[in-house]
C-alpha positions as CSV (number, residue, x, y, z in Angstrom):
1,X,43.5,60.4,2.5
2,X,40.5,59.9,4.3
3,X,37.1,59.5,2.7
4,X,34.6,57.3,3.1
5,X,31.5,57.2,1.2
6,X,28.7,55.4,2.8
7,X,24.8,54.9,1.5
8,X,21.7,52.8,2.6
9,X,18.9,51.8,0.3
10,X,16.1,50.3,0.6
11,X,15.0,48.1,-2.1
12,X,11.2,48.7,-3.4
13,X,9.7,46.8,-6.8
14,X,13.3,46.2,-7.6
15,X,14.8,49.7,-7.5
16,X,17.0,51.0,-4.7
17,X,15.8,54.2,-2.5
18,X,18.3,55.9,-0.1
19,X,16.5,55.2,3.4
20,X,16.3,59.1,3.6
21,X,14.7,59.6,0.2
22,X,12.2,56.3,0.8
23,X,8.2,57.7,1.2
24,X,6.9,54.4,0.6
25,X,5.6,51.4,2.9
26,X,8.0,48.9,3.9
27,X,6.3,45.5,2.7
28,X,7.4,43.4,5.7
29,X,8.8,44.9,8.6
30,X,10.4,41.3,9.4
31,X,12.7,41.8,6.3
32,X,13.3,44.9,5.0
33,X,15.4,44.5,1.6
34,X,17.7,47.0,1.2
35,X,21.4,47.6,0.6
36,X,24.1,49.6,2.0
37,X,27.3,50.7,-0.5
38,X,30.9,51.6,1.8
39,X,33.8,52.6,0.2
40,X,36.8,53.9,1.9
41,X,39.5,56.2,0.1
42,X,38.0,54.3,-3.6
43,X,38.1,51.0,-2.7
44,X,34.4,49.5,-2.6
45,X,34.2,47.5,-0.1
46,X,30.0,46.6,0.1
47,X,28.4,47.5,-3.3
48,X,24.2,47.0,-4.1
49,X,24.9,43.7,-5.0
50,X,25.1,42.5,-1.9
51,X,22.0,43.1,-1.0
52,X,20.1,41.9,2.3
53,X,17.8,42.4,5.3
54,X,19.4,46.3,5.5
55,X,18.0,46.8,9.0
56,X,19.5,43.4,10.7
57,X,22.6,44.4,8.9
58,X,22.8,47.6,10.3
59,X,22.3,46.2,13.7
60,X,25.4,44.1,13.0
61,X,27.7,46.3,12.1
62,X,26.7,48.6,15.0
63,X,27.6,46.3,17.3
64,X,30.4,45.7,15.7
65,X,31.4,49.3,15.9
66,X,30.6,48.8,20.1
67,X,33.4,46.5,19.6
68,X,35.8,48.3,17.6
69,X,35.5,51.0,20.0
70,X,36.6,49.0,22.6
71,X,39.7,47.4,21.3
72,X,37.8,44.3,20.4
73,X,37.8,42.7,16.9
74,X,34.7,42.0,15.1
75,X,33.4,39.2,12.6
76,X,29.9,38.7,11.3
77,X,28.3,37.5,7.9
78,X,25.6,39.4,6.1
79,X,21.7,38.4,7.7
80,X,20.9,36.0,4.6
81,X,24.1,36.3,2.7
82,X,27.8,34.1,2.9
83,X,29.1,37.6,2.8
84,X,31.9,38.0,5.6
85,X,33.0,41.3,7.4
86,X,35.4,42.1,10.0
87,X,37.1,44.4,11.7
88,X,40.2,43.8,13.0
89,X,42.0,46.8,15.7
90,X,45.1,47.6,14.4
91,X,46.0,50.4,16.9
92,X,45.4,53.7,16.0
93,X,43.5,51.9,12.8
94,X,41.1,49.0,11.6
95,X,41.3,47.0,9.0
96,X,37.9,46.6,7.0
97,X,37.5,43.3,5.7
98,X,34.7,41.8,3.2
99,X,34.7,38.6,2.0
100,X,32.1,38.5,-1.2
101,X,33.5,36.9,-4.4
102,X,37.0,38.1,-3.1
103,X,38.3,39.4,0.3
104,X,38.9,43.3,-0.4
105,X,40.4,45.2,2.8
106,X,41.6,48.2,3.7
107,X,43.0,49.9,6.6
108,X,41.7,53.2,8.0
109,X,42.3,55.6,10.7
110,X,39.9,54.1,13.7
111,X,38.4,57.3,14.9
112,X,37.9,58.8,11.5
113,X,36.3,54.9,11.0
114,X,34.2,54.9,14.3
115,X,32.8,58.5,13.4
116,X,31.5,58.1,10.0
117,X,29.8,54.8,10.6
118,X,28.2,55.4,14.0
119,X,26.8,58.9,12.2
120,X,25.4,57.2,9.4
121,X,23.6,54.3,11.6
122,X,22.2,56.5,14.1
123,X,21.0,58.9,10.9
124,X,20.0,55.3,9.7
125,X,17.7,53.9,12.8
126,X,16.6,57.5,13.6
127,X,14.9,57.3,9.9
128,X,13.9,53.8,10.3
129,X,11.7,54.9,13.1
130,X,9.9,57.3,10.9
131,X,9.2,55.0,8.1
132,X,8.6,52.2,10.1
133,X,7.4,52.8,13.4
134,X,7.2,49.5,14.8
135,X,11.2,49.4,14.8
136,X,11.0,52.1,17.0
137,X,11.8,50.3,20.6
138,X,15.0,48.3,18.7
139,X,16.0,51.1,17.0
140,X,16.0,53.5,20.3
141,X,18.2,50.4,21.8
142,X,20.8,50.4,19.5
143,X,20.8,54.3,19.0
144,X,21.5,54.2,22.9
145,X,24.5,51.9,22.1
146,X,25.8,53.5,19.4
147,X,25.8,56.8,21.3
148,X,28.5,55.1,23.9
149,X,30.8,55.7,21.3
150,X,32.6,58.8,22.0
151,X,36.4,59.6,20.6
């Protein structure tokens, strides 16, 4: 089975707004609250309780996703949270690790892995950029990295 479901929020007078529904103002560009949910094949993984700076986040896991691409494992904890993920090359898979409350992993096919996350942060940045255009020169830099990624 392969399916996994991933969504970005940002959080605005304490409700969360997918990134590509969001028409407001960010309040601080510096911090942009937010909240990303990943689940692969049912098990939730990251859920909106784990809420953080969604855009540093993002910029973790992306380069995380450099890594993974290159046969290199990758470990980082949430911006402002002692939330833990990693992923670990196992081959022709990774194994997704997050360490909340409880470590929940799961393997998953690498390239299947590699495309859904690198779509959804370049999908991610690129609407960053519109809301907030002062992310634009970071954004463009880690949209350039994230489009090294080819399977």
């Amino acid at each position: 089975m392969k399916n996994i479901v991933i969504e970005t929020y940002i959080k605005q007078d304490n409700k969360y707004i997918s990134i590509f529904d969001f028409d407001g103002n960010i309040a601080d560009p510096d911090y942009i609250e937010g909240a990303l949910v990943l689940s692969i094949n049912g098990v939730s993984l990251i859920d909106l309780s784990m809420y953080d700076y969604i855009d540093e986040l993002w910029c973790y896991l992306s380069e995380g996703l450099s890594l993974i691409h290159e046969g290199k494992n990758f470990s980082c904890f949430f911006p402002d949270q002692p939330i833990e993920v990693k992923f670990i090359c196992l081959n022709r898979e990774v194994r997704v690790i997050v360490n909340c409350h409880e470590e929940v992993k799961i393997d998953v096919d690498k390239d299947y892995f590699l495309i859904s996350m690198s779509n959804h942060a370049r999908a991610f940045f690129n609407r960053l950029m519109e809301i907030e255009p002062s992310s634009k020169e970071s954004s463009m830099r880690i949209i350039s990295c994230l489009n090294e990624i080819k399977l």
